[in-house]
N, CA, C and O atoms as a GROMACS GRO file, in nm:
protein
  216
    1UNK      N    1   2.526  -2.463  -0.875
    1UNK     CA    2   2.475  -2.390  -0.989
    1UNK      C    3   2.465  -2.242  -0.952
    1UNK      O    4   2.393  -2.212  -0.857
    2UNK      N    5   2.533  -2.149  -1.020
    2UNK     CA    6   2.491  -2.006  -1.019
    2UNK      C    7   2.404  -1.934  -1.102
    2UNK      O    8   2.401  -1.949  -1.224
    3UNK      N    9   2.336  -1.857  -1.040
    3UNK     CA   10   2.258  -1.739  -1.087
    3UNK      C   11   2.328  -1.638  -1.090
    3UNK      O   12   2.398  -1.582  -1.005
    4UNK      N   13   2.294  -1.603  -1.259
    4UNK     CA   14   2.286  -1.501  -1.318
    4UNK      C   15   2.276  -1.402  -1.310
    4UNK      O   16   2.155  -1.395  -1.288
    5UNK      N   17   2.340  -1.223  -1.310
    5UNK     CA   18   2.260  -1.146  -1.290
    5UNK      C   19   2.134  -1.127  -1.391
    5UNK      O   20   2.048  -1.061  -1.332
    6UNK      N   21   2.097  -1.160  -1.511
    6UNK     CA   22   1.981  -1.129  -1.565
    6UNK      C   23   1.850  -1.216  -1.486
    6UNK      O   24   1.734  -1.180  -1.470
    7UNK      N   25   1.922  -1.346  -1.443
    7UNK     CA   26   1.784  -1.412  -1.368
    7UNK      C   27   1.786  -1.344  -1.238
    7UNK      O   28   1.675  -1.318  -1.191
    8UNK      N   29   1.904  -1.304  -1.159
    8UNK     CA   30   1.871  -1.240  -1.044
    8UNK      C   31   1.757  -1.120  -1.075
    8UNK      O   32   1.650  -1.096  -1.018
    9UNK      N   33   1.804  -1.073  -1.157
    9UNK     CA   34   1.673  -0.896  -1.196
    9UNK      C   35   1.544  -0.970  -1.231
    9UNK      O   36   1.447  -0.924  -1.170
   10UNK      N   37   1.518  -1.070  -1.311
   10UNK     CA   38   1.407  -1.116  -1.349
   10UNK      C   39   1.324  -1.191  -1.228
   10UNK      O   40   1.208  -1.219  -1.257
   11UNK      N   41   1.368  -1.226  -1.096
   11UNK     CA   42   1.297  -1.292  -0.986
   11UNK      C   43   1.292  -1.195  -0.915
   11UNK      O   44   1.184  -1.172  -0.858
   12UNK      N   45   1.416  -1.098  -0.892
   12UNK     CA   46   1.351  -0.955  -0.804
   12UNK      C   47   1.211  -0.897  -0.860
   12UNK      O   48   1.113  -0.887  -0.787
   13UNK      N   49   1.211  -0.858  -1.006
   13UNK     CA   50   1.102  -0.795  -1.069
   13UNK      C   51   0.969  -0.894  -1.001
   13UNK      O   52   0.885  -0.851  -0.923
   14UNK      N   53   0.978  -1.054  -1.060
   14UNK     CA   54   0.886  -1.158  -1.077
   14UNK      C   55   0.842  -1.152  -0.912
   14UNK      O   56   0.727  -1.177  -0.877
   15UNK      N   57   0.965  -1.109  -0.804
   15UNK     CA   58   0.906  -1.122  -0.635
   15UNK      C   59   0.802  -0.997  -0.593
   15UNK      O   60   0.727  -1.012  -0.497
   16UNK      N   61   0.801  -0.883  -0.664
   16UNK     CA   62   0.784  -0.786  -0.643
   16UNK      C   63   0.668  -0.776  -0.680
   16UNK      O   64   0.581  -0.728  -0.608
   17UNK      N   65   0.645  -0.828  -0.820
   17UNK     CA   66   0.476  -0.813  -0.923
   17UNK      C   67   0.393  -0.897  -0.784
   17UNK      O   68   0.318  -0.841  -0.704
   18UNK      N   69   0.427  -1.026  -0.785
   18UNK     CA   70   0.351  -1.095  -0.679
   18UNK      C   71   0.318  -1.024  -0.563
   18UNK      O   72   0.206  -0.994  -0.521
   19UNK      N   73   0.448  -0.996  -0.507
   19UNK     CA   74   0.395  -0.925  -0.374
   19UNK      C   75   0.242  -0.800  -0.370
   19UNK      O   76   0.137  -0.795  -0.306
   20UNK      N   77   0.324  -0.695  -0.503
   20UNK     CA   78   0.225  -0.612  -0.546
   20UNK      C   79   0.084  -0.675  -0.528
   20UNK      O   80   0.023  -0.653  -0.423
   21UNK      N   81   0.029  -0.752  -0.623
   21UNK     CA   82  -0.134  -0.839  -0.667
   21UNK      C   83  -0.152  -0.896  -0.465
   21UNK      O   84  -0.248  -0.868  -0.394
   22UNK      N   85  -0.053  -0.960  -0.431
   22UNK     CA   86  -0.047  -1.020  -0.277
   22UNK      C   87  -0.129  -0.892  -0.213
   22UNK      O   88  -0.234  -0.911  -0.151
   23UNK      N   89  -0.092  -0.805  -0.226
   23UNK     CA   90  -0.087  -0.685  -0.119
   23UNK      C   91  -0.237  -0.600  -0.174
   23UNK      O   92  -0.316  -0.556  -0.091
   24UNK      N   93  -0.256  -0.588  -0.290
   24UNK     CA   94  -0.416  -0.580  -0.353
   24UNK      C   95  -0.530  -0.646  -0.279
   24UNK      O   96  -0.626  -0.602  -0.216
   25UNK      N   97  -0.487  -0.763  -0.308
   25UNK     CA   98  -0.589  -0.890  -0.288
   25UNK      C   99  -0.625  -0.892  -0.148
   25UNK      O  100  -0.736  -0.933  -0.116
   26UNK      N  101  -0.531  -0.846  -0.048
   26UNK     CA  102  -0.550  -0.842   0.113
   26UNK      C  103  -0.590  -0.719   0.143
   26UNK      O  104  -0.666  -0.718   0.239
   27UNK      N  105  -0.558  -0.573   0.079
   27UNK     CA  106  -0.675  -0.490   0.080
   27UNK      C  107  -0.757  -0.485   0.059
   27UNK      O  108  -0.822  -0.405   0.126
   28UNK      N  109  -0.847  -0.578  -0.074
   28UNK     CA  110  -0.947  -0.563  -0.096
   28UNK      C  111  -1.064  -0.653  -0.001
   28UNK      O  112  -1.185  -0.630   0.002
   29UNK      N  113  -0.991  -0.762   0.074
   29UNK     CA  114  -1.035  -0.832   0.169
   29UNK      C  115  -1.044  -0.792   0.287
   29UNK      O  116  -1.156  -0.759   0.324
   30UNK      N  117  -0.977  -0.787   0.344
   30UNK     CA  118  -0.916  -0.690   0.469
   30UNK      C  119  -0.970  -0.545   0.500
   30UNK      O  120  -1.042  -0.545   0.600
   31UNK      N  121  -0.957  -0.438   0.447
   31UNK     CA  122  -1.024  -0.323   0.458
   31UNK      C  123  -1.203  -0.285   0.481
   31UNK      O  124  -1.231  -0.167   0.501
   32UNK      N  125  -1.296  -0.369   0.478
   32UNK     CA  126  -1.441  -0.420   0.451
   32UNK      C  127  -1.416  -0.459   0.617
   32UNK      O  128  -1.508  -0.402   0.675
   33UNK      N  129  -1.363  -0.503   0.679
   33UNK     CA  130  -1.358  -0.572   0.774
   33UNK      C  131  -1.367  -0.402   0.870
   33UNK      O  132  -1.479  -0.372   0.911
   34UNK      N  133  -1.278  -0.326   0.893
   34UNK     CA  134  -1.228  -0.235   0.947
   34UNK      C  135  -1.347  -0.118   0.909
   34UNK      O  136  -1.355  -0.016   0.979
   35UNK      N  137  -1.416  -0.136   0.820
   35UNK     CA  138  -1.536  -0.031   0.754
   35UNK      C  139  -1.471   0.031   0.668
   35UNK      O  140  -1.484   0.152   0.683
   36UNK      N  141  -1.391  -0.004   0.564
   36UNK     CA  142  -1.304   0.101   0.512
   36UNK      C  143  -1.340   0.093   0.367
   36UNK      O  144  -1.350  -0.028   0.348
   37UNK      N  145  -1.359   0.141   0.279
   37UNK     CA  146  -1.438   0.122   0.112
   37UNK      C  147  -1.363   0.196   0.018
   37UNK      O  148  -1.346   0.317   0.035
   38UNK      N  149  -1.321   0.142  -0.069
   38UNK     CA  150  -1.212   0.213  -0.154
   38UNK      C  151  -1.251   0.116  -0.291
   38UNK      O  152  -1.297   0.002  -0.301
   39UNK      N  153  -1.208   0.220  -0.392
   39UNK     CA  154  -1.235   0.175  -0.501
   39UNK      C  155  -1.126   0.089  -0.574
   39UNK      O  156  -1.024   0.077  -0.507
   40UNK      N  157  -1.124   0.046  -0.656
   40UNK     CA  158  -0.989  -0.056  -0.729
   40UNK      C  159  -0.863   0.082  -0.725
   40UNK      O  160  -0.761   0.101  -0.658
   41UNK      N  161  -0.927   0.151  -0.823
   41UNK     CA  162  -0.790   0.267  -0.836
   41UNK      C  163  -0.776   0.254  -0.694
   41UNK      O  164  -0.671   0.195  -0.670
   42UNK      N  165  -0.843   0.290  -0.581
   42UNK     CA  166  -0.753   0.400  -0.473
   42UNK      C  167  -0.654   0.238  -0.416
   42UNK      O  168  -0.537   0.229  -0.380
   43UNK      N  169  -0.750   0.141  -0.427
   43UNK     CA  170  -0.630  -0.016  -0.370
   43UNK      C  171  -0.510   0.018  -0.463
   43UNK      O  172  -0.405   0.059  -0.413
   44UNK      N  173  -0.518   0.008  -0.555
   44UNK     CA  174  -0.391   0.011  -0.641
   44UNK      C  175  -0.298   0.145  -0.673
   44UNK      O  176  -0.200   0.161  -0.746
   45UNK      N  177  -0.346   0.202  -0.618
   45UNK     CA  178  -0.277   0.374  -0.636
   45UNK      C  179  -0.230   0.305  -0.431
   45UNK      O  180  -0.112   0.285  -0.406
   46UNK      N  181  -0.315   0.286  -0.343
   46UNK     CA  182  -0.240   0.248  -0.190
   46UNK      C  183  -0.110   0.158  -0.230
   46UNK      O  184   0.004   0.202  -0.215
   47UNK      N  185  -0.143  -0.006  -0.296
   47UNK     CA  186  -0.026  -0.075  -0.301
   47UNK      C  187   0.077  -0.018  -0.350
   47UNK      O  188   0.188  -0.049  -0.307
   48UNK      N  189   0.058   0.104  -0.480
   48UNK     CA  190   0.234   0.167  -0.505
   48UNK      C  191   0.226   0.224  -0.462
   48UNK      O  192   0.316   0.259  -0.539
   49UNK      N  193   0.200   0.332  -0.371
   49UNK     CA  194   0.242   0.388  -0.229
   49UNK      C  195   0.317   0.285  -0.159
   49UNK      O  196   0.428   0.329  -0.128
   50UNK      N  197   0.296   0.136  -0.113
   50UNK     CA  198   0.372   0.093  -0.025
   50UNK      C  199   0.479   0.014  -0.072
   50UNK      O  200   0.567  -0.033   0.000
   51UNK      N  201   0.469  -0.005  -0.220
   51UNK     CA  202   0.566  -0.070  -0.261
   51UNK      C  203   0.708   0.040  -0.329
   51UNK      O  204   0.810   0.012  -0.392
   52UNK      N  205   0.663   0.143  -0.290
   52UNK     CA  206   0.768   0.258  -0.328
   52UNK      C  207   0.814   0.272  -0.205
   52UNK      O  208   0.935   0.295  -0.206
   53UNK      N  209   0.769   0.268  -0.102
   53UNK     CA  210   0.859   0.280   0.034
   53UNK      C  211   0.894   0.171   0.082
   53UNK      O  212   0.898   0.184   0.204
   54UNK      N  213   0.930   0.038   0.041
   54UNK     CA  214   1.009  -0.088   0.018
   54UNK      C  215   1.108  -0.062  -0.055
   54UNK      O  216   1.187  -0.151  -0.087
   0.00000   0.00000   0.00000
């Protein structure tokens, strides 16, 4: 069975959203540990910082 390019773009996008929320969710856990305190914006303004240099 082959994939599509429209399903190929739609699971890149669909791998990416996840990773994004993935990569939130472990800052907001993770960083508390290290003493580090950041607000929702600055987690989510950090994750597209790192998901733009991916």
């Amino acid at each position: 069975m082959k994939q599509s390019r429209l399903m190929s773009l739609v699971e890149a996008i669909v791998n990416v959203i996840i990773g994004y929320i993935l990569a939130i969710a472990t800052q907001i856990v993770v960083f508390p540990w290290f003493g580090l305190e950041a607000a929702l914006g600055e987690h989510l303004a950090i994750g597209l910082a790192f998901v733009g240099l991916c």
